[in-house]
C-alpha positions in Angstrom: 3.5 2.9 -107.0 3.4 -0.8 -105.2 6.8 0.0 -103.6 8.5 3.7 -103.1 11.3 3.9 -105.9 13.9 6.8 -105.2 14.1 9.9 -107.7 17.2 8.8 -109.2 16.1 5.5 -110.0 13.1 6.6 -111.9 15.1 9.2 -113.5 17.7 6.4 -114.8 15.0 3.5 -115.5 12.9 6.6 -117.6 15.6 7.0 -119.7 16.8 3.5 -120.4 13.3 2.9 -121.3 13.7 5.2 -124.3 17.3 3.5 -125.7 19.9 1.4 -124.4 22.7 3.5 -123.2 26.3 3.6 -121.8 27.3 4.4 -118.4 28.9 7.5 -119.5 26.2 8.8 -121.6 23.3 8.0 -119.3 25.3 9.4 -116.4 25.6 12.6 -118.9 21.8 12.9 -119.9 21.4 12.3 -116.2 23.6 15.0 -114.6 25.1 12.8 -112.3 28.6 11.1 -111.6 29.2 8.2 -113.3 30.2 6.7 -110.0 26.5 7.0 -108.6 25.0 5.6 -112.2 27.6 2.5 -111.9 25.8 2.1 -108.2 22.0 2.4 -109.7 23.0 0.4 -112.2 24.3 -2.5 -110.0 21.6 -2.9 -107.9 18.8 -2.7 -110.7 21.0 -5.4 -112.5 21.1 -7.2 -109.4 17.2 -7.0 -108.6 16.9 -8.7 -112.2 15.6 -5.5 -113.9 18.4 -4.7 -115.9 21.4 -6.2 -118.4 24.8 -4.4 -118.3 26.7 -5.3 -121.4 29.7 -3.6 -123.2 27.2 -2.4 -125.5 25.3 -0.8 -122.8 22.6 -0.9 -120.4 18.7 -2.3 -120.8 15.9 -3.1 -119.3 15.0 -6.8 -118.8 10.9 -7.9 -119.2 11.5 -7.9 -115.8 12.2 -4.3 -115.5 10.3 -3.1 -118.1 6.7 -4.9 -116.3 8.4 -3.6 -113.0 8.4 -0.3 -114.0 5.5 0.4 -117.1 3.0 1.2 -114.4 4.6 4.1 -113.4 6.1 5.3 -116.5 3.4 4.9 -118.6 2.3 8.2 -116.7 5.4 10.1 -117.6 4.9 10.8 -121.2 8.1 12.9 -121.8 11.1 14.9 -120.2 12.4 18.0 -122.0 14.7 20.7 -121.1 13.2 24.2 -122.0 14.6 27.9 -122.7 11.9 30.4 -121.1 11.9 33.6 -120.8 9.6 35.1 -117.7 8.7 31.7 -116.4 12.6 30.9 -116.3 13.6 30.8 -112.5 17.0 30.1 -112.5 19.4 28.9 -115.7 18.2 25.3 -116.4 14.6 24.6 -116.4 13.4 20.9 -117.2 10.2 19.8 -117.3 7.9 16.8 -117.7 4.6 15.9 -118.8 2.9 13.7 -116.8 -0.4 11.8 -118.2 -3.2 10.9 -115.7 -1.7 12.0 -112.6 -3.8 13.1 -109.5 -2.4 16.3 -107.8 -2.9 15.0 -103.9 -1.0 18.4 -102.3 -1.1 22.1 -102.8 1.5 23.0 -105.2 3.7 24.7 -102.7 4.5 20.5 -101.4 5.6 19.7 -103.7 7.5 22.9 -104.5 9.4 22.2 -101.4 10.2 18.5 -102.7 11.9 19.8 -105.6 13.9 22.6 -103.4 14.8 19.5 -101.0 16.2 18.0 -104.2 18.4 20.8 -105.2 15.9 22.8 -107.1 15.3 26.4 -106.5 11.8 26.6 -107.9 9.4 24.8 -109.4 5.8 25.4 -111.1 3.2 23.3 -111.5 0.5 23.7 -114.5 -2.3 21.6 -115.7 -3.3 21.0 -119.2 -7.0 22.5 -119.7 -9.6 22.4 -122.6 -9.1 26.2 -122.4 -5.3 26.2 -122.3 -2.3 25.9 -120.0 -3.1 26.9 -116.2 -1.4 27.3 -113.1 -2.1 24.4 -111.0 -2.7 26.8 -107.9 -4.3 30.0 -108.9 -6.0 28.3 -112.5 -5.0 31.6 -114.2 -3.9 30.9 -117.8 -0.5 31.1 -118.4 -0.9 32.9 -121.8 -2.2 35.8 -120.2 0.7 37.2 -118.6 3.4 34.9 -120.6 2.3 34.4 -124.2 5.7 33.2 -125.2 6.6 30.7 -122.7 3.0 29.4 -123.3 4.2 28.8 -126.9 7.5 26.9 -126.0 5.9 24.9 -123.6 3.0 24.3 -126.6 5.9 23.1 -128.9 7.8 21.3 -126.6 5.2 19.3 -125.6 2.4 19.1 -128.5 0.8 16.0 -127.1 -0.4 17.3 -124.1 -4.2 16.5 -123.2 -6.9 17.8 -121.1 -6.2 16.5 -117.7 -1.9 16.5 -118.2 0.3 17.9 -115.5 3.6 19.7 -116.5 5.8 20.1 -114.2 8.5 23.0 -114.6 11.6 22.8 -112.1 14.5 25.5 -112.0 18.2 25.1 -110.8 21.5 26.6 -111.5 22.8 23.3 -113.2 21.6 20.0 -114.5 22.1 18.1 -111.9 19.7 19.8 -109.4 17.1 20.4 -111.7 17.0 16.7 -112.7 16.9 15.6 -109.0 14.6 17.9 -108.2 12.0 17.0 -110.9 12.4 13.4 -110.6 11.8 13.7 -106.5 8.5 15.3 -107.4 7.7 13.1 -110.5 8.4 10.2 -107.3 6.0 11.7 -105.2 3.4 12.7 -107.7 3.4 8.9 -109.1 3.1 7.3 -105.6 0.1 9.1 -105.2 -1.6 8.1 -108.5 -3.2 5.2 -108.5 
């Protein structure tokens, strides 16, 4: 990334990138407070990236050229039900296409817990199948099922793909936690 762009931001700009969307409903799909959307939402509109109408918020070319080189990497954002790779009640994760690993996985482990995560995992699409980013070992082996849901969640996963699976108790902290390491992943990629 030219410039360091905070979790939440990316996290906000990620979705309006998909659809425009209310305050209410982004802040909702965002687990946050409406009151720190309104402020995100200021300051991007001020910078020229974004239009705030009644009908909703958007992306200007400005944003959308501003912002395509990193999320062109992040390919999708899911929440997922697992069973044994579930570490805490909410588990979202992302797919993230062409992105260069810089750190051990415990890093940026610690990035997500410093975001309000409790645990996150990092795997890396293979020709051979799902592995752990830091052992290799395929996840299928020892959880078959969660292999599947993360299979069907994400079908168009490719060799080379990074998924990255953060845990929390609510929304909130899972989403901030993912999206800090999502930030630090992308500001390593070139």
């Amino acid at each position: 990334m030219q410039r360091q762009i905070d979790a939440i931001t990316l996290q906000l700009v990620f979705l309006l990138s998909r659809e425009r969307l209310g305050r209410r409903r982004l802040a909702r799909r965002a687990g946050l407070s409406e009151m720190t959307v309104r402020i995100q939402l200021e300051r991007l509109r001020d910078q020229g990236f974004l239009v705030l109408d009644k009908s909703g918020s958007a992306l200007t070319g400005a944003g959308k050229d501003r912002f395509a080189p990193i999320l062109d990497h992040v390919a999708d954002v899911q929440q997922l039900s697992l069973y044994s790779l579930a570490l805490n009640t909410i588990t979202v994760a992302a797919l993230l296409s062409h992105a260069e690993q810089q750190h051990p996985s415990w890093w940026y482990r610690d990035h997500a817990v410093r975001g309000g995560a409790s645990a996150m995992i990092l795997i890396r699409c293979c020709a051979d199948g799902l592995r752990f980013s830091h052992s290799k070992e395929q996840i299928g082996v020892d959880n078959p099922c969660d292999e599947q849901v993360i299979k069907d969640a994400f079908p168009f996963r490719r060799e080379g793909d990074l998924l990255l699976l953060v845990s929390a108790p609510d929304s909130k902290s899972a989403g901030l936690g993912l999206w800090r390491v999502i930030t630090e992943i992308l500001s390593e990629t070139p």
